[in-house]
N, C-alpha and C positions, 0 to 999 in steps of 0.2 A: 206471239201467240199467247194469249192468255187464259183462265180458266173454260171453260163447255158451258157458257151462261145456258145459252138456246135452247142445250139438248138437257139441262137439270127442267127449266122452264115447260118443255114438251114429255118427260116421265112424271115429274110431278103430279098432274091433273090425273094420268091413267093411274096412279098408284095410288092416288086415293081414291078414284073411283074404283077401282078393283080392290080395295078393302070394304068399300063402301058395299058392295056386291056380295063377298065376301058374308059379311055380316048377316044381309040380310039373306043367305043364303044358312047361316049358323041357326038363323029363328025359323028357318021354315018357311019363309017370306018368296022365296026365289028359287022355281026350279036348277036341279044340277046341270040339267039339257041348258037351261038360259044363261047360267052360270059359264059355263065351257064356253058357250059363243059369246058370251062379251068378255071372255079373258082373252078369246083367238083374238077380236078385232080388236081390242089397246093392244096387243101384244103387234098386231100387224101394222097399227097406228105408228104405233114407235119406233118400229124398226122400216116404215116407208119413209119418214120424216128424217130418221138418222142415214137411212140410204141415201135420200135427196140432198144429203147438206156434205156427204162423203164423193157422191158422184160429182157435183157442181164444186167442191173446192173447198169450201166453207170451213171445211175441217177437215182434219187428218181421223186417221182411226182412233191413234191413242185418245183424242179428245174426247169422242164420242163414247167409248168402252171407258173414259175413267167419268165422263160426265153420267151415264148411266148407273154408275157402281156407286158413285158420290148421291146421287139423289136414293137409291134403293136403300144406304146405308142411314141417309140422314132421317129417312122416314120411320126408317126400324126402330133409331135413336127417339123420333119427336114421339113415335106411337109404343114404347117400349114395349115392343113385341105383340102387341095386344092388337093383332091384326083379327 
């Protein structure tokens, strides 16, 4: 078993689209109603993709909860908090 490439690969895109979101929600850009529903669906994105690859084999849980924690952390790191 090696590192959760797939499930770093599949947070990634949502976490920075939802800072991305985020942002333009900080300018006034972006309803808080529009805001909430695109945080429900990356959030549901994520967690349907980490279910499918948990149900079918693919990976164990530890992989998926440390590949998730590992991208959350690394983006805090890249974006030093400046979400």
């Amino acid at each position: 078993m090696g590192f959760p490439r797939p499930i770093l690969q599949i947070v990634c895109p949502s976490l920075f689209l939802g800072m991305y979101l985020h942002n333009l929600h900080h300018d006034g850009s972006l309803l808080t109603a529009a805001l909430a529903t695109w945080i429900i669906v990356l959030v549901l994105y994520v967690l349907s993709i980490a279910g499918c690859r948990l149900y079918m084999g693919m990976h164990k849980f530890m992989d998926v909860s440390v590949g998730i924690t590992l991208r959350i952390v690394g983006v805090g790191i890249a974006t030093d908090g400046d979400a």
